[in-house]
SETOR-440483 format. One line per 2 residues: their letters; for each residue y, x, z negated of N, C-alpha, C. Coordinates in steps of 0.001 Angstrom, whole numbers. Last residue first. Layout:
N
a> Y:X:Z:Y:X:Z:Y:X:Z ~ ...
//
This chain:
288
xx> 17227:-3078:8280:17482:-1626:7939:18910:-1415:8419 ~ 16690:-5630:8963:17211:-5770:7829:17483:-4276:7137
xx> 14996:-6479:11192:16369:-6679:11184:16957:-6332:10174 ~ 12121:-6214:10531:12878:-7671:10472:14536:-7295:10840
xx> 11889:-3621:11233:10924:-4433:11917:11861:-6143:11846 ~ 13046:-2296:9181:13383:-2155:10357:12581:-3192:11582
xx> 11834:-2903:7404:12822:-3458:7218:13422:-2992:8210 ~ 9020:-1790:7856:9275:-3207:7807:10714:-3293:7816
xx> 10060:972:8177:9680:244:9428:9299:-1036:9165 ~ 10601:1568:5360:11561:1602:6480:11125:641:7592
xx> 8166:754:4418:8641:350:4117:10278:546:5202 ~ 6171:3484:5230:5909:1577:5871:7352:814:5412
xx> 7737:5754:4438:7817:5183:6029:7542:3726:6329 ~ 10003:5079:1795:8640:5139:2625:8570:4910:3943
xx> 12143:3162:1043:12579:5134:1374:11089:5667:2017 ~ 11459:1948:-1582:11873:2186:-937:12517:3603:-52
xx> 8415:737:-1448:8683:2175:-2096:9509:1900:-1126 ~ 6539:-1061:-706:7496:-1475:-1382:8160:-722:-1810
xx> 4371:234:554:5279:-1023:1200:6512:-1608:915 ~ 3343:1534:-1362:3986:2616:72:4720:1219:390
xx> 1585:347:-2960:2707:812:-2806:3815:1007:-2049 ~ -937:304:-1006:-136:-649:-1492:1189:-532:-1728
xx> -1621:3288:-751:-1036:2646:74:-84:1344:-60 ~ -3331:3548:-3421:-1988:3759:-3073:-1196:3221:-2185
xx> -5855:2545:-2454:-4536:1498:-3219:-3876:1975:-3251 ~ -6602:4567:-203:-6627:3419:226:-5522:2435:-833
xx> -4312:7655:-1392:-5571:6840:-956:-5263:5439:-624 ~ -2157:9840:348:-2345:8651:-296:-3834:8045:409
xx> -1561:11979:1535:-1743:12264:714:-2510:10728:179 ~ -519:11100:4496:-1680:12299:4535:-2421:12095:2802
xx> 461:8215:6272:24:8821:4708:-653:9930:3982 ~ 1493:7492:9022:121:8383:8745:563:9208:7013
xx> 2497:4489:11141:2832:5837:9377:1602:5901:8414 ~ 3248:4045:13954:2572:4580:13513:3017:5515:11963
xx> 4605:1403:15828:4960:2650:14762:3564:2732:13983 ~ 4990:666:19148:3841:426:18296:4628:1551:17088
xx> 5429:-2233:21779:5922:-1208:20399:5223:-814:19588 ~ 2718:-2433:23823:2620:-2675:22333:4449:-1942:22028
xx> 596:-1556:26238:2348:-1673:26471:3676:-2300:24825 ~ -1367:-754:25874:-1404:-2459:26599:-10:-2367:26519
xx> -1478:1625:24911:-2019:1935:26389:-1535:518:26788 ~ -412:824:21769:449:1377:22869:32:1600:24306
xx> -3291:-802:21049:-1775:-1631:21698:-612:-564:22170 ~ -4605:1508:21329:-5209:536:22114:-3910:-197:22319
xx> -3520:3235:19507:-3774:3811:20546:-3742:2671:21474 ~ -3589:1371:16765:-2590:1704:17282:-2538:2190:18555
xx> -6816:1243:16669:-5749:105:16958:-4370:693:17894 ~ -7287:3447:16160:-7809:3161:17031:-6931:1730:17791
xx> -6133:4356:13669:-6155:5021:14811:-6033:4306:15930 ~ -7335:2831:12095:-6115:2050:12121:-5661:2953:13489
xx> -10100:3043:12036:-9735:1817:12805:-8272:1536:12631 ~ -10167:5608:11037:-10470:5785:12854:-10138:3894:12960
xx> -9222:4978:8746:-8571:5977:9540:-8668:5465:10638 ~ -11635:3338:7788:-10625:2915:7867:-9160:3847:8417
xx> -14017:5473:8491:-13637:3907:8992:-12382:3566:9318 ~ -13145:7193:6384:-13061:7808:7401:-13040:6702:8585
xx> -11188:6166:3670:-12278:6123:4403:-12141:6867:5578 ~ -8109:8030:3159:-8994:6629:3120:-10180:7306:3292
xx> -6348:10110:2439:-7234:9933:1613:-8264:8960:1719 ~ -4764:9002:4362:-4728:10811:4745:-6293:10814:3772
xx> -3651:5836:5370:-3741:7144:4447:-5230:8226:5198 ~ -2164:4110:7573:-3508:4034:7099:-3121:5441:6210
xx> -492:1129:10000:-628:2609:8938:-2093:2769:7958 ~ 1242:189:12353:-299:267:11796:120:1765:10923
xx> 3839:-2624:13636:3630:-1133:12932:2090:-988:12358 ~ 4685:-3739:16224:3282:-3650:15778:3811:-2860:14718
xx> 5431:-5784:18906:6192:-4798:17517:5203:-4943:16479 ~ 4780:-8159:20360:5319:-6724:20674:5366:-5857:20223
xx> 1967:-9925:18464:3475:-9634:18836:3111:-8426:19656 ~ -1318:-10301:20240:-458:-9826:18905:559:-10037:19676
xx> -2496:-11464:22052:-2471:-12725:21403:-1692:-11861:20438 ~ -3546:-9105:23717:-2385:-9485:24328:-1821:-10797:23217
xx> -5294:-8361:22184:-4523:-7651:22638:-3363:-8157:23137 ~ -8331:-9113:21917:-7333:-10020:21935:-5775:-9428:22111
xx> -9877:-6883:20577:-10257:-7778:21667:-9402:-8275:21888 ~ -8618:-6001:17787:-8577:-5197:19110:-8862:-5579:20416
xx> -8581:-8484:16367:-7679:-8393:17001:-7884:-7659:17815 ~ -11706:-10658:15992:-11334:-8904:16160:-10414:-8790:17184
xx> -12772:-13272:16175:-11874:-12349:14899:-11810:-11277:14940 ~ -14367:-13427:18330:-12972:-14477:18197:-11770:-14318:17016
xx> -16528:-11657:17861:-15839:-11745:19043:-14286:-12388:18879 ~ -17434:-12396:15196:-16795:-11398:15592:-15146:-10902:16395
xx> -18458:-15082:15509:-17742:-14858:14809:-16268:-13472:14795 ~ -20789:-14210:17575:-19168:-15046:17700:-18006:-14961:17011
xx> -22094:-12453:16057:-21421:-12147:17412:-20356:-12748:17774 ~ -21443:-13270:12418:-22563:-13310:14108:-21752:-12795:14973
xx> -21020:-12675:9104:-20657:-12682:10415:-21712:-13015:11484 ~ -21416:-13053:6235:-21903:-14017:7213:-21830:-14021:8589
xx> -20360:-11776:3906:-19493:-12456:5363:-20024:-13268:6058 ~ -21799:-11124:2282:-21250:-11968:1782:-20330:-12442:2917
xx> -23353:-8838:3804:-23976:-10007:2992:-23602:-11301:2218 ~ -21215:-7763:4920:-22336:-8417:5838:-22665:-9628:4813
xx> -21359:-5521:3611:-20092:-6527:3387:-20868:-7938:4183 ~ -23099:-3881:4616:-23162:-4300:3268:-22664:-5463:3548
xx> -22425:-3703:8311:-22353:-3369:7006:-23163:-3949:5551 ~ -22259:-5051:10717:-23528:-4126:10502:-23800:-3305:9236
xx> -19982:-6300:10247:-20805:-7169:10712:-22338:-6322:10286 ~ -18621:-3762:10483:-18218:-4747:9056:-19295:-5743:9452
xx> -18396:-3210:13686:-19237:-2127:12089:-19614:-2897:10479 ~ -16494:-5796:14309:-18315:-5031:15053:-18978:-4059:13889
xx> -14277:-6036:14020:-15565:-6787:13172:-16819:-5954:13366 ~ -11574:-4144:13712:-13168:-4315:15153:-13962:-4888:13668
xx> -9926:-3628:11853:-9389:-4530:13076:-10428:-4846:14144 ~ -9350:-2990:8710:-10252:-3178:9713:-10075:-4306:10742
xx> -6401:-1497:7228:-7396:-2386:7687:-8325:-2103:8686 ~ -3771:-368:6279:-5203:94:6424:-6032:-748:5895
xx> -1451:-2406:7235:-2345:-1589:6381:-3186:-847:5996 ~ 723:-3796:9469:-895:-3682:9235:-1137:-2407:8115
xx> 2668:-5779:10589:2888:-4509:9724:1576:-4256:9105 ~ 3956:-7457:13283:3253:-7531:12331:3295:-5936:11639
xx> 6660:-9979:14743:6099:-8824:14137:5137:-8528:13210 ~ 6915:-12624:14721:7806:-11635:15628:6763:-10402:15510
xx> 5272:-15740:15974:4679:-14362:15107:6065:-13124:16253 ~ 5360:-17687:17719:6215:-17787:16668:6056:-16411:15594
xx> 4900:-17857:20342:5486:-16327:19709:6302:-16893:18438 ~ 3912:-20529:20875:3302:-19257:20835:3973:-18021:20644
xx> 5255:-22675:18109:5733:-21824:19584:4497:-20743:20088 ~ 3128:-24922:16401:4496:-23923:16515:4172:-23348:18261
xx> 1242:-27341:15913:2700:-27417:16042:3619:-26332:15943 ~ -1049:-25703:15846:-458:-26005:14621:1305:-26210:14464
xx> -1685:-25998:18078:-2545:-26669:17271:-2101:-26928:16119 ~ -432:-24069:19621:60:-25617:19656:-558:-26529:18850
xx> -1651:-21578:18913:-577:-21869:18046:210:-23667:17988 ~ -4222:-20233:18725:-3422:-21588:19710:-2876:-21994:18721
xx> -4706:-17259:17269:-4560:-18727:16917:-4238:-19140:18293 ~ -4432:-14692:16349:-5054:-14635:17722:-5397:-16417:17606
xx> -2896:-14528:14739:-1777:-14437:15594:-2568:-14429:16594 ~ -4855:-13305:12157:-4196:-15238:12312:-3671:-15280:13717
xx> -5337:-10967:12684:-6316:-12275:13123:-5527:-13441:13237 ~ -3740:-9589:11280:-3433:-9169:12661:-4425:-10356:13160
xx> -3492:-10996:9234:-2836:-10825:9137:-2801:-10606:10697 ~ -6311:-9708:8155:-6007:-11289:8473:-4886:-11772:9124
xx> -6323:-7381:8268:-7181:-8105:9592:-6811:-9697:9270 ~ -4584:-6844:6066:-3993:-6294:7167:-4855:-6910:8754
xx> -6688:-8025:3722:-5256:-8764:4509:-4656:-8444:5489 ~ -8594:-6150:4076:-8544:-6926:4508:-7503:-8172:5167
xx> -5578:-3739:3909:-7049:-3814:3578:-7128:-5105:4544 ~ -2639:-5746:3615:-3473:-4579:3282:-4741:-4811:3285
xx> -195:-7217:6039:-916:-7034:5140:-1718:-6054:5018 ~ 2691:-9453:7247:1999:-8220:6684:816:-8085:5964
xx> 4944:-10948:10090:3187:-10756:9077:3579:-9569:8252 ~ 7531:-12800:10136:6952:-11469:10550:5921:-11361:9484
xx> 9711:-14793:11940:8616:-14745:10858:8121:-13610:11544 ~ 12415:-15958:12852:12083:-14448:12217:10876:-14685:11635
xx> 12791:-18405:13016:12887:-17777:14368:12178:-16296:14248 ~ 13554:-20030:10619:11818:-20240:11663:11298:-19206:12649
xx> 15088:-18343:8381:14543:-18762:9730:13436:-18266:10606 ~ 15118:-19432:5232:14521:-18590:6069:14846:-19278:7870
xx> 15594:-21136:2974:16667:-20462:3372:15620:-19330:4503 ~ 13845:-23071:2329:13784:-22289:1592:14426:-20880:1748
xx> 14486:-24919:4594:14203:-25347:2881:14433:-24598:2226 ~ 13826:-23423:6484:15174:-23847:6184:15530:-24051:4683
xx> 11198:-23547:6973:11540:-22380:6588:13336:-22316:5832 ~ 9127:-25428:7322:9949:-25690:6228:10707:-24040:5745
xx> 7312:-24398:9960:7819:-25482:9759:8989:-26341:8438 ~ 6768:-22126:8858:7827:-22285:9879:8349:-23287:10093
xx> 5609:-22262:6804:6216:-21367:6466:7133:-21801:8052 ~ 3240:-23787:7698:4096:-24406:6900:5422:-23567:6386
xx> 2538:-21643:9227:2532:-22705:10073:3800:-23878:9008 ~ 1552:-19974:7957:2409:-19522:8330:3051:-20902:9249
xx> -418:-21706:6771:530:-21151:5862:1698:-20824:6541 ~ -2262:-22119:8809:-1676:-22916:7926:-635:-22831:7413
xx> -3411:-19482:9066:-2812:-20003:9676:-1834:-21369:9718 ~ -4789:-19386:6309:-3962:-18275:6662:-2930:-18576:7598
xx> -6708:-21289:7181:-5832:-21676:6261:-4338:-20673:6231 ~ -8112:-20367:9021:-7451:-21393:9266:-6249:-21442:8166
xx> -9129:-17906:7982:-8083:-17358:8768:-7573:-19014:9163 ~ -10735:-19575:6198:-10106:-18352:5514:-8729:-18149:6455
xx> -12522:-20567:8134:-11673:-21623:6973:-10792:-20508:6954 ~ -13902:-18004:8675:-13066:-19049:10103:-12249:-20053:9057
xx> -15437:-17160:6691:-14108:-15916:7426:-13234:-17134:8171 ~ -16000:-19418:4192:-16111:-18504:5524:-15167:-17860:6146
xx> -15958:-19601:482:-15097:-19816:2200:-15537:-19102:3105 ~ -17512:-18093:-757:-17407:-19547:-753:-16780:-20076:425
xx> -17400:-15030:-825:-18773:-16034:217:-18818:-17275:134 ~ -14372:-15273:253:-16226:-15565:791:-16607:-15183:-900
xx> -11620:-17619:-868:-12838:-15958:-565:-13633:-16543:-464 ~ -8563:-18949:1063:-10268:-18903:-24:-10615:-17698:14
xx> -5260:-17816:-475:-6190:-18152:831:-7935:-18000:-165 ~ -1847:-17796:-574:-3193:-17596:-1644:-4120:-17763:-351
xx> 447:-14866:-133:-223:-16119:669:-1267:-16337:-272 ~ 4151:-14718:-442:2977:-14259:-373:1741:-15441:-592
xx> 6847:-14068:1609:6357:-15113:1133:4737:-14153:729 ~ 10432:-13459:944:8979:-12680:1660:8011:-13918:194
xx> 13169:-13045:3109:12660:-13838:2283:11234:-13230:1784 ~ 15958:-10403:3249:15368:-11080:3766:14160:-12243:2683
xx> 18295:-8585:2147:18451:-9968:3117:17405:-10881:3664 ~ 17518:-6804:673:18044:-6349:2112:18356:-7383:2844
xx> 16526:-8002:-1715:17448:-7627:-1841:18230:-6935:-451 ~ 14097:-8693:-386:14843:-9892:-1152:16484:-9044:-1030
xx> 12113:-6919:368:12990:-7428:803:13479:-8126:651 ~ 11683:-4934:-2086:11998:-4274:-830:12889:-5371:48
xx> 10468:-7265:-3448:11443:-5683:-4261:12134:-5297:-3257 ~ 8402:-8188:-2603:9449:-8911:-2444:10775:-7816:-2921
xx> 6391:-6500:-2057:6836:-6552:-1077:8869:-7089:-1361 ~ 4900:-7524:-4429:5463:-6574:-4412:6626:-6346:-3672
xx> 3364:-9552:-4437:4863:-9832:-4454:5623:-8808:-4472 ~ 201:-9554:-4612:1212:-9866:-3190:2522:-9895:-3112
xx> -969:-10682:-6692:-672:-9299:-6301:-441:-8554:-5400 ~ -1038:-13176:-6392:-282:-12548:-7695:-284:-11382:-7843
xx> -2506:-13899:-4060:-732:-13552:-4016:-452:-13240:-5249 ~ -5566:-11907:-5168:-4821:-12786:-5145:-3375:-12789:-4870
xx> -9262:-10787:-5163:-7085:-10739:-4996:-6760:-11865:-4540 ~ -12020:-10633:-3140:-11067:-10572:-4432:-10006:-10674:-3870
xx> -12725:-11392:-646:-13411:-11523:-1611:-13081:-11695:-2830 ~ -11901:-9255:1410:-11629:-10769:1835:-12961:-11903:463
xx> -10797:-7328:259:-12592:-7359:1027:-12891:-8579:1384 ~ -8385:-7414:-838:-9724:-7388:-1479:-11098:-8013:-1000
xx> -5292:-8164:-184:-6408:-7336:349:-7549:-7830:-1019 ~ -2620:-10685:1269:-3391:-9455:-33:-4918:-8876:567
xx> -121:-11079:3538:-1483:-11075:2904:-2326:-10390:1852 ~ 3248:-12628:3791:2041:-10948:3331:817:-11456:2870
xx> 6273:-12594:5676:4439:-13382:5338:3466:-12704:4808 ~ 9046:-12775:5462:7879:-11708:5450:6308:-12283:5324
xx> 11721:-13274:7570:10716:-13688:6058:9713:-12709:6892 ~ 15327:-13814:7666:14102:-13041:8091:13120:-13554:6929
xx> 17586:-16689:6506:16677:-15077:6753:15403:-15139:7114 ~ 19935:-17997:6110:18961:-18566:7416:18274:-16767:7262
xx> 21322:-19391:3118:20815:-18703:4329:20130:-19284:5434 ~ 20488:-20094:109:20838:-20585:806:20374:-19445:1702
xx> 16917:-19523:-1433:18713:-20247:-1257:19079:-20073:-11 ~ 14267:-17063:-2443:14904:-18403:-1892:16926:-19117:-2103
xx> 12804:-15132:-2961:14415:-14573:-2387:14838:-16243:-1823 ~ 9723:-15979:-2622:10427:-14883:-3204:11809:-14994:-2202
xx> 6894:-18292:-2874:8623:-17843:-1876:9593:-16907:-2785 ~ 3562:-18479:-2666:4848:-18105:-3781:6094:-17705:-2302
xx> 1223:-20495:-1955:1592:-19628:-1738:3610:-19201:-2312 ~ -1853:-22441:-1858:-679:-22437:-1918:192:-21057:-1788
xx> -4688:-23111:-2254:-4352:-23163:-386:-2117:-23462:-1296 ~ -6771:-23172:-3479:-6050:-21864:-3193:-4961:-21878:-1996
xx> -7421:-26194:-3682:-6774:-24765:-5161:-6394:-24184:-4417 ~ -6026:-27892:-506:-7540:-27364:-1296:-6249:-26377:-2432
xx> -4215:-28983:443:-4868:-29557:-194:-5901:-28645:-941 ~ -1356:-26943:1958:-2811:-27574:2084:-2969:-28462:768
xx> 739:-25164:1249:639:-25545:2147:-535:-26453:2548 ~ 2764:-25361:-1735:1239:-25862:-1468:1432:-26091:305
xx> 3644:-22978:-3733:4160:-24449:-2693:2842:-24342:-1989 ~ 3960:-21236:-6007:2704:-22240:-6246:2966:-23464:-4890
xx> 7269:-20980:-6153:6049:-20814:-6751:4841:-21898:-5943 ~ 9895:-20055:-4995:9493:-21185:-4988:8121:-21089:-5344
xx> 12953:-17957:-6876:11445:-18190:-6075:10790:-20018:-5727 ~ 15289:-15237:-7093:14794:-16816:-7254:13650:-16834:-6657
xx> 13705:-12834:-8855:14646:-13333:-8009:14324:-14819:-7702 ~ 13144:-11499:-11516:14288:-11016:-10511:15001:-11765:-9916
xx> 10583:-12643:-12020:11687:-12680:-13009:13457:-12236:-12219 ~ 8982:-12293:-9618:9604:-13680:-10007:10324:-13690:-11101
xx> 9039:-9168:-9682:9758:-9889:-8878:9966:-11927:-9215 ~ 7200:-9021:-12191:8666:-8435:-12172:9289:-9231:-11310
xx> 4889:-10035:-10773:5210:-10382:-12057:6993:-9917:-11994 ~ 4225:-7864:-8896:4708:-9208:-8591:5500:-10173:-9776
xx> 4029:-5798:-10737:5299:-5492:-9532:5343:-7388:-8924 ~ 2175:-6654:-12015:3298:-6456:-12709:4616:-6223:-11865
xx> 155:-6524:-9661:347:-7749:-10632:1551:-7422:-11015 ~ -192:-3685:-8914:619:-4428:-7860:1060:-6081:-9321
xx> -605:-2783:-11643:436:-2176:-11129:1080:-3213:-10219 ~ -3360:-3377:-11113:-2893:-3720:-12089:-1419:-3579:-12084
xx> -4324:-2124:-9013:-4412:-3847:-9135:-3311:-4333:-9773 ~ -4504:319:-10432:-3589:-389:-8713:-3283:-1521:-8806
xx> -5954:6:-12124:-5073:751:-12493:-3768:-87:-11122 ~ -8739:-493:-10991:-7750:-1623:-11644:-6774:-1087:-12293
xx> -10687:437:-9053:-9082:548:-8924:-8085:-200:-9361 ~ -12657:3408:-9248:-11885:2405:-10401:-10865:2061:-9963
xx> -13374:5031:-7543:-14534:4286:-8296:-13820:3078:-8848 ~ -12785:5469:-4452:-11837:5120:-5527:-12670:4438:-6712
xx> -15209:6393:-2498:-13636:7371:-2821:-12916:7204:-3885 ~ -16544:4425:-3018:-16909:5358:-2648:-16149:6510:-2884
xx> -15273:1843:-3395:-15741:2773:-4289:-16100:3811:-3988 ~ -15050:822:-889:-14270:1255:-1209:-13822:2206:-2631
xx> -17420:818:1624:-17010:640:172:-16186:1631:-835 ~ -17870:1664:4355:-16948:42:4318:-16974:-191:2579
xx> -18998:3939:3847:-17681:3966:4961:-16914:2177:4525 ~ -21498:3137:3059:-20613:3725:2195:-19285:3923:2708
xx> -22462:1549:5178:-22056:816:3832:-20994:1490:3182 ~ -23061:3942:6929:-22049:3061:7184:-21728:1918:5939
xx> -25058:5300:5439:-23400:5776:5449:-22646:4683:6342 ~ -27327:3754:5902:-26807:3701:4014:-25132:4610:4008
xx> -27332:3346:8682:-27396:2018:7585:-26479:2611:6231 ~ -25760:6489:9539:-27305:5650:9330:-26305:4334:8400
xx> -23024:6704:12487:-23755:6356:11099:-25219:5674:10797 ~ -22615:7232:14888:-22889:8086:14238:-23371:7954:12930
xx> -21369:4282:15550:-20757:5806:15202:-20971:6561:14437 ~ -24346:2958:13697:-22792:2575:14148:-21893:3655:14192
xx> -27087:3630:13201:-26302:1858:13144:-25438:1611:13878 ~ -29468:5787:13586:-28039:5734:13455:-27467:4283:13699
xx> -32177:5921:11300:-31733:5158:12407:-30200:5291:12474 ~ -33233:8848:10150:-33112:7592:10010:-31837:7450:11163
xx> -36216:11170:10788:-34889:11170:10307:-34384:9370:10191 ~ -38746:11779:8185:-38392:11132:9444:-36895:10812:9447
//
């Protein structure tokens, strides 16, 4: 008997396999491991503000790479791992790329499920950037330049936080200049009907109020979305899909299509200088 299609074309047991990332990459503590030492490197490099606590709760702090004097651009970066694993200690990569072009780049700790819910998760996320604007001087940044980034899951947190009421957290509604997305998942709707399910907890609401593609008009102007040549077939058609949707709403939008690179490669790509993601962040802050 044939079996039930779930979600574009997918049964139950291929849409799991579309949202696991083993599927393609059995082993990816080679990556992991790589981004750690690339963060590791950067707090020996450059000045930093470690461990600054935007909150009260363990995870609720976050590392300042390229701190003193100035008034610079900053980078806000989220880490990836299925909104489950990882940590900003493998978030500093970024800082390689922009410390030394002039700009600041902050990386973010935030809870995981299944202990934290997706809605704490993107509060706190919001938090951050919130304490990141509010003490940006401190740490030689201006308030005026904050620009997102992130991978994998971080790339939906990243494009989620900016669907906030921003008066809630004492900033501007365009305090978000720019964002720089990853190959992420940007429609909750499949990830809700997934595996991942089991440790998300999602509902309809949940969804509805965390899926940037709905909310369209709550992103910046200046979008960049990128995704690899090697991902998922998911994670293609949702960085696709994004990008299409904010250039028809009138979006800046850059598009950098990775033919060769799998899902952790990509990581990389951000901090490689001379890469397309990496041009178009530092073209994104002012700093190419």
């Amino acid at each position: 008997m044939a079996q039930d299609i779930i979600y574009g074309g997918y049964t139950q047991a291929e849409l799991d396999r579309q949202y696991d990332q083993a599927t393609l990459v059995p082993d990816n503590t080679p990556y992991m491991e790589a981004e750690a030492e690339k963060s590791a490197a950067a707090k020996q490099a450059f000045d930093c503000a470690l461990d600054v606590a935007y909150g009260t709760g363990p995870r609720e702090v976050m590392d300042v790479y390229g701190t003193g004097g100035g008034s610079k651009p900053i980078f806000v970066f989220f880490h990836g791992g299925a909104w489950r694993r990882g940590s900003k200690d493998q978030a500093g990569g970024a800082a390689h790329l922009v410390v030394p072009a002039g700009g600041l780049h902050v990386s973010v700790e935030f809870g995981l499920a299944p202990v934290t819910t997706l809605d704490v998760i993107l509060d706190q996320c919001r938090r951050a950037i919130a304490h990141v604007y509010h003490h940006a001087p401190e740490f030689g940044g201006d308030p005026s330049r904050i620009h997102l980034g992130g991978i994998s899951s971080g790339a939906h947190l990243a494009a989620a936080a900016c669907l906030a009421d921003w008066s809630g957290y004492g900033c501007p509604s365009d305090v978000i200049n720019g964002l720089t997305l990853v190959s992420g998942p940007y429609d909750l709707a499949p990830v809700k009907l997934s595996a991942r399910n089991e440790y998300l907890f999602l509902d309809d609401a949940t969804v509805e109020r965390n899926t940037p593609n709905r909310h369209l008009d709550r992103l910046p102007g200046d979008v960049t979305v990128a995704w690899g040549g090697r991902e998922l077939e998911e994670f293609q058609r949702q960085g696709k899909a994004l990008a299409g949707m904010l250039a028809d709403a009138g979006h800046g939008v850059t598009t950098c299509f990775l033919a060769e690179c799998n899902h952790f490669e990509m990581a990389a790509q951000i901090h490689t200088a001379g890469s397309p993601i990496a041009s178009a962040v530092l073209s994104q802050m002012g700093l190419d």
